[in-house]
C-alpha positions in Angstrom: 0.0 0.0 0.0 1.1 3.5 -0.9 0.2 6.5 1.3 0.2 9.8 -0.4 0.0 12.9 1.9 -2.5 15.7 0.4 -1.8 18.5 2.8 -3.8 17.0 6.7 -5.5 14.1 4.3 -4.1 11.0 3.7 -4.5 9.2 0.5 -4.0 5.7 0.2 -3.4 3.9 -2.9 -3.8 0.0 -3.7 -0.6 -1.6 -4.2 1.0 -3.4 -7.6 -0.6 -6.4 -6.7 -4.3 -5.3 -7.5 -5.5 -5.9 -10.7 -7.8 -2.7 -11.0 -4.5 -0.3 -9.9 -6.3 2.6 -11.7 -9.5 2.1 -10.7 -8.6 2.2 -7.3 -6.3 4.9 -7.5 -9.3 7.0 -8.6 -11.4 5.7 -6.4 -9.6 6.6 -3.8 -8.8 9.8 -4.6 -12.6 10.6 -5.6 -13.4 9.8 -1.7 -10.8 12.2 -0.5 -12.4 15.2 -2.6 -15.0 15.9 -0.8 -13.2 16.7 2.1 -10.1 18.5 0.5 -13.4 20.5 -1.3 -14.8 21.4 2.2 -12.1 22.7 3.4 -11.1 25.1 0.7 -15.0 26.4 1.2 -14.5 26.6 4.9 -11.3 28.6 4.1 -13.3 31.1 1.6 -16.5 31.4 4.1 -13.7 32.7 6.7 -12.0 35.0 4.5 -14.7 36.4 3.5 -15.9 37.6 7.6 -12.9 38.3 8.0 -13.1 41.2 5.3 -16.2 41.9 6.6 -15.4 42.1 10.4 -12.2 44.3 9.3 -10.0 41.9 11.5 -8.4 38.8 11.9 -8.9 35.8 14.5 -8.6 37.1 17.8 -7.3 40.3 17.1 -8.7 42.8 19.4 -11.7 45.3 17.6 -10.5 49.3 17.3 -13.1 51.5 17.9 -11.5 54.0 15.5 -12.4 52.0 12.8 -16.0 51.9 13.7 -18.3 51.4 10.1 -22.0 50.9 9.5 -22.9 48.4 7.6 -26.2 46.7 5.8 -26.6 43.7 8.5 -28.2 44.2 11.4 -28.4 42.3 14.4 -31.7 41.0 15.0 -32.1 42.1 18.6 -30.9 45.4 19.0 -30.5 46.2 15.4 -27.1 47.7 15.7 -25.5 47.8 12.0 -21.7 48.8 13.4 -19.9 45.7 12.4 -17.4 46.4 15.3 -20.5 45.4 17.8 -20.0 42.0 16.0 -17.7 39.0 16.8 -17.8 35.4 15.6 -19.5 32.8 17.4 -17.9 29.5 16.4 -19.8 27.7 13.6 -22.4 25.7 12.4 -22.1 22.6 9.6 -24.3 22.6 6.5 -24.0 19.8 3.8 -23.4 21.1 0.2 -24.1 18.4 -2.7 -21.0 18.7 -5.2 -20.6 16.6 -8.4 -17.5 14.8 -6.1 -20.3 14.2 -3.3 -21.7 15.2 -0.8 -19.4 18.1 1.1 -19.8 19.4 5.3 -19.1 22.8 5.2 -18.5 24.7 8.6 -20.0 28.1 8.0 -19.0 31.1 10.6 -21.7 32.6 13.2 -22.0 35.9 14.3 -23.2 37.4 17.8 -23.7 41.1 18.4 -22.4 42.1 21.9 -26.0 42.4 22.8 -26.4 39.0 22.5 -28.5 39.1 19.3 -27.7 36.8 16.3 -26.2 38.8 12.8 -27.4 37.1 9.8 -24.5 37.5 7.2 -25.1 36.7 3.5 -22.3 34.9 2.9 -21.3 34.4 -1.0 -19.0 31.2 -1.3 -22.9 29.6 0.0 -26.0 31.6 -0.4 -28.4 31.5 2.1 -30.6 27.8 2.3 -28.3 26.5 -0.6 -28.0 23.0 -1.1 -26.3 22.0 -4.7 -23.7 23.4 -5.5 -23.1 25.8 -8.4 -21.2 22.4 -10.3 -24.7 20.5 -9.8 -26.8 23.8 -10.7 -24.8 24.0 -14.3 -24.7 20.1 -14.8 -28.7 20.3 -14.3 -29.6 22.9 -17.0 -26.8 21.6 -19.1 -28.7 18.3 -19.0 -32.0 19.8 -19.8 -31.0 21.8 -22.6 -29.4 18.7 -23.8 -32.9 17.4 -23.9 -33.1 15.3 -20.6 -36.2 14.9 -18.8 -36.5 16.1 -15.2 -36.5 12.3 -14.3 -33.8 11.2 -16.5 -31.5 14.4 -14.6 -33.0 12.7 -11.5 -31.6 9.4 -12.0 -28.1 10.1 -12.7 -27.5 12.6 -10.5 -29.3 10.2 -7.4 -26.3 8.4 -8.7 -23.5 9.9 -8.8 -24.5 11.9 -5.6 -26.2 8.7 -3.8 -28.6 11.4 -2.4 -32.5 11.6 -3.8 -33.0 14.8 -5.3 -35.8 16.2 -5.5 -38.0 16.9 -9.0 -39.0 20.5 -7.7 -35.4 21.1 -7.0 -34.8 20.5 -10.4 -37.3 22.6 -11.8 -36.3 25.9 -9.6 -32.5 24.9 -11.1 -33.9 25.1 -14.7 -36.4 27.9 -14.4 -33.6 29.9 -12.9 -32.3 30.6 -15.9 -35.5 31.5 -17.6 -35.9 34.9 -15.4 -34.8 36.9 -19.3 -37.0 37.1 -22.1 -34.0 38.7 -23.9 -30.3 38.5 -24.3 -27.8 41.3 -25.8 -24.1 41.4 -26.1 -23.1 45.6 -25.5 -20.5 46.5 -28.1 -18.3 49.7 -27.6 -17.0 51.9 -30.5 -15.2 49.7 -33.4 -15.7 46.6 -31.6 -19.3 45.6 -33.3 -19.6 42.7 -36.1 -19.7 44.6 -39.6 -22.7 41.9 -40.3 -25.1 40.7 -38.8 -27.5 37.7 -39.9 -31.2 37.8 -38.1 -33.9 34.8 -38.4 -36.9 33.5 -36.2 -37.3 30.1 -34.9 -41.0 29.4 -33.9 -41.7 27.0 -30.7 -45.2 26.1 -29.2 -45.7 27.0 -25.7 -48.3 26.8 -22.8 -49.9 30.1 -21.3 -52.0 30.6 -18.2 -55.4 31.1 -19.7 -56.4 32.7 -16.2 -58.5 30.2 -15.2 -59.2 27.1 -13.1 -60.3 23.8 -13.6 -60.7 20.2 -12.0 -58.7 17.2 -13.0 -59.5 13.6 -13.1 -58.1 13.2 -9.1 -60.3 15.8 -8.1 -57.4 18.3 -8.0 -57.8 22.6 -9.1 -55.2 23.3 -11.9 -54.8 26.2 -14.0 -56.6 26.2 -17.5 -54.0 26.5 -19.7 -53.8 27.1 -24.1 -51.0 26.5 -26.5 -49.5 29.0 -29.0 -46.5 29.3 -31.3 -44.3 31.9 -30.6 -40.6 32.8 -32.6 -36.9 33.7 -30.9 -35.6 35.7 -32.9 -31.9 35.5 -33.2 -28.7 37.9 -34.2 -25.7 36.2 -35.4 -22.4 38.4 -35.4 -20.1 37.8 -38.1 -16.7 39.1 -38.8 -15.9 38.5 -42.8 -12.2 39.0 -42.7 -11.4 36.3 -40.2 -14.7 34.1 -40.5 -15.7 34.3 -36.6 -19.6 34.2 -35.8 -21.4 33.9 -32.4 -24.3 34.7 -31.4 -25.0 38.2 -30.4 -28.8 38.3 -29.1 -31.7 36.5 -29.0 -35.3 37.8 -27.3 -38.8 35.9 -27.1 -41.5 37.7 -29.1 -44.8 37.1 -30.2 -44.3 36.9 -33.7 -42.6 38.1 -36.9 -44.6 41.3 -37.6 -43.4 44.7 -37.8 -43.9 45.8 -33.6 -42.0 42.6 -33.1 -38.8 43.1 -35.3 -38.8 46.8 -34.5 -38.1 45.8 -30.4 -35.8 43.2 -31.2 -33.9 46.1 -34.0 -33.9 48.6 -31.0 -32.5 45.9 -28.5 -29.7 45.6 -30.9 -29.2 49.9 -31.6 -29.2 50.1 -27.6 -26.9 47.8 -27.7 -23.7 49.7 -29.5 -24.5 47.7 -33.0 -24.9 50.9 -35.0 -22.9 52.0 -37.8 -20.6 54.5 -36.3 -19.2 51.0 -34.3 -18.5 49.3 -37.1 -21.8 47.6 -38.8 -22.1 47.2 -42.6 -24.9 44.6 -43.4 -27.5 42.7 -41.4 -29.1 40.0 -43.5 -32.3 38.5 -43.4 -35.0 35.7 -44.8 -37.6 38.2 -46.2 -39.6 38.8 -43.6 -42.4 41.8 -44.0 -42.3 42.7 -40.6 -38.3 43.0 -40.4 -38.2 45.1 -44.1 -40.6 47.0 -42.6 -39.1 47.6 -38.8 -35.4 47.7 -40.8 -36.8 50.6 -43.0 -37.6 52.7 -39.8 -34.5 52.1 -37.8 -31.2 51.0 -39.9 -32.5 52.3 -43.2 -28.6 54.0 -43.7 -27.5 49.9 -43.3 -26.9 47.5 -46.3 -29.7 44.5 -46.4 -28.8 41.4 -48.0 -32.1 39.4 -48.5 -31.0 36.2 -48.3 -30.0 33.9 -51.8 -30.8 30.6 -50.2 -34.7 31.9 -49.3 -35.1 33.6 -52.7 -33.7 30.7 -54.6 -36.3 28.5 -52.3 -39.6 31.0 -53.4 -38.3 30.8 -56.9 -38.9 27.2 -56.8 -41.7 26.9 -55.4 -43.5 29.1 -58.2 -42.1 26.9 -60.9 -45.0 25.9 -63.1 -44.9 22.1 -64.3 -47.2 20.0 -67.2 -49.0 18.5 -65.4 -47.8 15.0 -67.3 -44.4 14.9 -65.0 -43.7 12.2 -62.4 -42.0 13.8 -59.5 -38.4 12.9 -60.5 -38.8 14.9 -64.0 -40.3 17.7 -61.9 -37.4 17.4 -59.0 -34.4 17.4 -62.0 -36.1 20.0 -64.3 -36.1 22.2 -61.2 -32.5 21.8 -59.6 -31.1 22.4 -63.2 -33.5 26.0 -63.1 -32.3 26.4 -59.8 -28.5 25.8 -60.2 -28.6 28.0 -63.2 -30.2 30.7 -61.6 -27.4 30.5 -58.7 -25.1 31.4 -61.0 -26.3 35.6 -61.0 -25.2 35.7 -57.1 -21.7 33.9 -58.2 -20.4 36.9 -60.5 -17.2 38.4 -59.7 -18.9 41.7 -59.3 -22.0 43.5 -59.3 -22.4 44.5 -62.8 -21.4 41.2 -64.4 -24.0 39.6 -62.0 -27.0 41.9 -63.8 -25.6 40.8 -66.9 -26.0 37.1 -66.1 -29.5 37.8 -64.6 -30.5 39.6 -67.7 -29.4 36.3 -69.9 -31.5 34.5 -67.6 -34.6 36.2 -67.4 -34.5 36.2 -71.4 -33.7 32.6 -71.4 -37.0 31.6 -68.7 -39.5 34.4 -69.9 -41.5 32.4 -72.0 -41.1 29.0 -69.9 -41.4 30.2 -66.3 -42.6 33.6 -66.1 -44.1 33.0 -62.6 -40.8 31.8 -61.3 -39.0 34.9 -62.8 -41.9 37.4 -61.2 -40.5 36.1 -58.0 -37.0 36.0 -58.8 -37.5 40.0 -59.9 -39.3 41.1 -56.5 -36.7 43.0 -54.4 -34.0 41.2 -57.0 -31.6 44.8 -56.1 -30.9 43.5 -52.1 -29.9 39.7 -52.9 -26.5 42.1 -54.4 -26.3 43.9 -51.7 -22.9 41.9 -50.7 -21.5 43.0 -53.4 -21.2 46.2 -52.1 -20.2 45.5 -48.9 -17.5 43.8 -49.7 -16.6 47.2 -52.1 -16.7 48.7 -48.7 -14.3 46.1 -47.2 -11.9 46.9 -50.2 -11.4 50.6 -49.3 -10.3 49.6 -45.5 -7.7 46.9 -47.3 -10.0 43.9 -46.5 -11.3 40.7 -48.7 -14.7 39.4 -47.5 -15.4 36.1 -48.7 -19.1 35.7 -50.2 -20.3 32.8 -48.7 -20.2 34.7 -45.2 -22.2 37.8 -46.4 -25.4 36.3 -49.2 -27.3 33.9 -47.1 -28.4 33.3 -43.2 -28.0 30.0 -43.8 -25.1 29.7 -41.2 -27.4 31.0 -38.8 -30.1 28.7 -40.0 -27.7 25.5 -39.1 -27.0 26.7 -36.0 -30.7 26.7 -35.2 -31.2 22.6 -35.9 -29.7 22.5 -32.3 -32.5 24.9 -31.2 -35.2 22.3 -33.1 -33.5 19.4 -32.6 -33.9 20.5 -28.9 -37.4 22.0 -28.6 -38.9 18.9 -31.2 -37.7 16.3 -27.8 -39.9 18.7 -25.6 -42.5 18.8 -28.3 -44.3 21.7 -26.4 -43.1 24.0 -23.4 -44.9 24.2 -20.3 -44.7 27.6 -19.7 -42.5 30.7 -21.0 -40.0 30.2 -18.4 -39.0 27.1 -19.5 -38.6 27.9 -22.8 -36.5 31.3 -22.1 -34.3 28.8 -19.6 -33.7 26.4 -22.6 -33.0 29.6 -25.0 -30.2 30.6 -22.7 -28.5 27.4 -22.3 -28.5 26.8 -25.8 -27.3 30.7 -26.3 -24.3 30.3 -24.5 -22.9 27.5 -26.9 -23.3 29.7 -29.4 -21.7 33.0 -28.1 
């Protein structure tokens, strides 16, 4: 047997002659955690009255150095911390992802006898998980877990029963924002910025009651559909995107877009900082909010969503099977994705001219679409005319579609299709962060 000294602990390891060396090694050193972990938070709890208290242990208090603070003692109400003095401790257990942890947490008397509740910050007041477990749980759930499926592993690895309403208050605490915004300062914003709506059905307190099968009153409660719309930063020149903000709303209209637009304005994305081009599907209501607000900003309506409305106005005999259809159409398509691919600007109007002359007579529904608001599917070109007068190459592919921001949303679906509806707004806002912070 080996014993390895770990400051007062002792670790012992298995010797040669064990089989499972390394399991036991880790074993062994997974039971010693939680006591090496209790320790460093008994060490930070005293620290931190020890700032408070302006003194050391058993260092006499100077009455020159007398300061009012915001606890009170609950007796006489005195708020001068040097009426205060510890009063020995009392042990509270903290569940940790390396087990359950005893934490000795510092008392203090006033000289009146009266206790001084002190908010303490290493462990807030009635906590019992700590902030390891809190992130495990809502990583869990927006990985798609079920409250009960969290509940099983962690009764596992913590051998303690935890609780499904714990759970829930873990989750829901990070549903407290309906909205999310990064704040830029002068210079530092994205020069484009790609917005899109994702649409998720939730569950709203109809304001009403009702009785269940088991006799029980529960809330009446109705469905809806409801978008996040999303902001995804993009710097051209060196290819980085994140996600920038996100906000619940209640749909895509004009109101809608027009909050989310001035979220973003508040937020330092303007043009003086250093924004070019925001991007978008083609949505009324964002053309229309985008009009009142960043009118003096490039739009680039989105290739991939034209190219998609093109197709779907192609006219077909009504004679062809649906392969015939399906490769008469990706050969219209793939020629028409050849405008957007011109070096510049005027030799893609010269190639979309050839075109429309070419389809006229064949498909003149298809090119009525392709014509409405044709002018902002180039409006990349002249960004990147723009980037050429600061010395910078932007790429294309990062500036004519929001399809990047549209693959970064099957996470969001993949996730919100397992929960198939959301309970209530919370829940979905918690989800929306979780998922948010991968992104950003």
């Amino acid at each position: 047997m080996t014993i390895v000294p770990i400051g007062k602990v002792i670790l012992q390891v298995p010797g040669q002659e064990t089989l499972d060396f390394g399991l036991g090694v880790m074993r062994n050193i997974r039971n010693v955690l939680p006591s090496i972990i209790g320790r460093m938070l008994d060490e930070s709890l005293n620290t931190e009255l020890e700032r408070y208290l302006g003194r050391e242990w058993y260092e006499r208090r100077k009455r020159s150095k007398r300061k009012e603070t915001e606890v009170r003692c609950s007796k006489c109400h005195s708020q001068e911390r040097q009426d205060f003095r510890r009063n020995g401790h009392y042990q509270r257990g903290l569940a940790t992802e390396y087990g359950q942890v005893q934490v000795a947490v510092p008392q203090v008397k006033c000289k009146c006898g009266g206790n001084v509740r002190f908010g303490y910050k290493t462990i807030l007041p009635r906590q019992r998980i700590g902030a390891d477990v809190r992130v495990a749980i809502q990583v869990e759930y927006a990985r798609g877990l079920s409250y009960r499926q969290i509940k099983v592993k962690l009764d596992e690895e913590l051998q303690r029963s935890v609780g499904l309403r714990t759970l829930n208050e873990q989750v829901l605490a990070l549903g407290g924002q309906e909205s999310a915004c990064t704040f830029w300062e002068k210079g530092e914003a994205p020069p484009v910025v790609r917005v899109d709506g994702i649409w998720i059905t939730v569950m709203f307190p109809g304001g009403e009651t009702r009785r269940d099968k088991a006799g029980r009153v529960r809330a009446t409660k109705y469905a809806k559909k409801i978008p996040i719309l999303a902001a995804q930063g993009v710097w051209p020149h060196t290819g980085r995107t994140e996600l920038i903000a996100w906000m619940r709303a209640n749909g895509e209209d004009e109101d809608s877009w027009r909050k989310f637009l001035e979220m973003l304005w508040d937020s330092g994305l303007t043009p003086t900082n250093g924004l070019v081009m925001l991007a978008s599907d083609g949505s009324k209501g964002f053309e229309a909010a985008y009009q009142k607000l960043y009118w003096m900003v490039l739009h680039q309506r989105c290739v991939f969503h034209k190219l998609k409305n093109v197709g779907r106005a192609l006219d077909f005999p009504s004679d062809w099977d649906r392969q015939v259809r399906k490769e008469y159409g990706t050969e219209f398509l793939r020629s028409a994705s050849r405008i957007w691919q011109a070096p510049d600007k005027s030799e893609a109007l010269q190639v979309y001219s050839a075109f429309c002359k070419q389809w006229q007579a064949k498909q003149p529904k298809a090119l009525k679409t392709l014509s409405r608001d044709f002018n902002a599917t180039l409006a990349f070109y002249d960004a990147q005319e723009l980037a050429e007068t600061k010395g910078e190459q932007w790429p294309s592919h990062f500036l004519r579609t929001t399809s990047p921001l549209e693959r970064m949303f099957r996470e969001y679906r993949r996730r919100f299709r397992q929960a198939v509806l959301f309970q209530s707004p919370s829940g979905l806002q918690a989800v929306s962060a979780q998922l948010a912070s991968r992104f950003s």
